[in-house]
N, C-alpha and C positions, 0 to 999 in steps of 0.2 A: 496718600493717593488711594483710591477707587479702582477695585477691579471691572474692568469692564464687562461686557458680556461674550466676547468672544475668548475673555480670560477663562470663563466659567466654562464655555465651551467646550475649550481644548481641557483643561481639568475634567470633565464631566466624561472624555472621548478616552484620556488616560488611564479614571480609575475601569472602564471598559476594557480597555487593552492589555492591562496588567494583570497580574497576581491568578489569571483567570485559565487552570488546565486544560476547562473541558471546549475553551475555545481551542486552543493548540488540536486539541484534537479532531473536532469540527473542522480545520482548516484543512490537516493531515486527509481527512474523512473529504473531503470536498476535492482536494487534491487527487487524489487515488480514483474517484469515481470520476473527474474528469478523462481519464486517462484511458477510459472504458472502451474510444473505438477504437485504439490502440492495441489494446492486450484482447481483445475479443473473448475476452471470459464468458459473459452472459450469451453473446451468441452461439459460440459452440457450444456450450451446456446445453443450453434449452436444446439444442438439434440435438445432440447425443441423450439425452432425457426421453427428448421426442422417438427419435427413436429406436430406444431399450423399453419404451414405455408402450408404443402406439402402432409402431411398424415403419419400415421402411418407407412406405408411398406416403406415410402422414409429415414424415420427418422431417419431405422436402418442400414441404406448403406450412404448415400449420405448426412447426419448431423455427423454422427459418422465419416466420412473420414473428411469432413469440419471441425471439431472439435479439430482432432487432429494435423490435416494441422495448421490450429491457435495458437496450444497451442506450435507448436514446434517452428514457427513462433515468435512468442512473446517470449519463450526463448530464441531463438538465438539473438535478438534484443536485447533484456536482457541483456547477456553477452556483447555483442557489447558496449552498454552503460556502464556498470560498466567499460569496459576494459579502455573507450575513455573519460570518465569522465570528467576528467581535460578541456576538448575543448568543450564550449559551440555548442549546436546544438538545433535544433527542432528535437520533437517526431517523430522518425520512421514509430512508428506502432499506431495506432487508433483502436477503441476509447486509450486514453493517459491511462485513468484510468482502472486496473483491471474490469475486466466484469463479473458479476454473472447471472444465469438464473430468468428471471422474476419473478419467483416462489420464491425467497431469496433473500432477503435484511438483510445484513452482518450489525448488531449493534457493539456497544461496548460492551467487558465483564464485567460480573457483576464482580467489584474489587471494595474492600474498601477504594482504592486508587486515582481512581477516582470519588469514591461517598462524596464530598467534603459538601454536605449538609448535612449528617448524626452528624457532627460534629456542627452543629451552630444551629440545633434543627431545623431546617424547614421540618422534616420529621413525627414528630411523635414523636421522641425521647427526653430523657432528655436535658433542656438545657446548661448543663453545668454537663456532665458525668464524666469527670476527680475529680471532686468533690466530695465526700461521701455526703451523705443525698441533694443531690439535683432531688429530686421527681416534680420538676414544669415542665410541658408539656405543649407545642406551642399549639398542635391540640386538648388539655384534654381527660381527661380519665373519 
């Protein structure tokens, strides 16, 4: 039998799809800047930029237009990436990583999913909780 050409096709869309990092990343990267008029990173920045940089009466014309110029900027980029995924490329738009106002620095949430040391007793807590009557403490009581 004879491969057709839409065998070739989906073959051709595969070796695209696989084995390939820096699309995951692209996609990740496409994702995150969609998400831009949500978390309002680029617009507060540019205003607080604005003004620590330029003054108060610039900060409410001339940060607040700049800000929103960015944020819609960085969506449309956004979508672009997610749509184009599959085709490695370099970043777009700069900086790569979502941008917050100097004034906020974005932790992890407090989740007992990630709190991986609560469980092995290096916090304070018991060392072995899944246990009944196990009262021994790392840090004492």
């Amino acid at each position: 039998m004879r491969p057709t050409k839409s065998l070739y096709a989906l073959a051709g869309l595969a070796v695209l799809l696989t084995g390939c990092a820096s699309a995951e990343k692209k996609l990740g990267r496409g994702l995150n800047n969609i998400s831009e008029p949500f978390r309002m990173g680029e617009l507060t920045r540019s205003y607080e930029q604005s003004y620590l940089w330029d003054g108060s009466d610039v900060a409410g014309s001339r940060g607040l237009i700049h800000g929103i110029n960015r944020t819609i900027g960085r969506t449309a980029v956004g979508a672009f990436e997610v749509v184009t995924f599959p085709i490695p490329s370099d970043p777009y738009f700069y900086p790569e990583h979502p941008v917050y106002p100097e004034s906020y620095k974005p932790g992890a949430l407090d989740n007992p999913a990630i709190q991986t040391d609560t469980r092995l007793g290096f916090d304070g807590s018991d060392i072995a909780p899944m246990f009944p009557g196990s009262r021994f403490k790392v840090l004492g009581d």
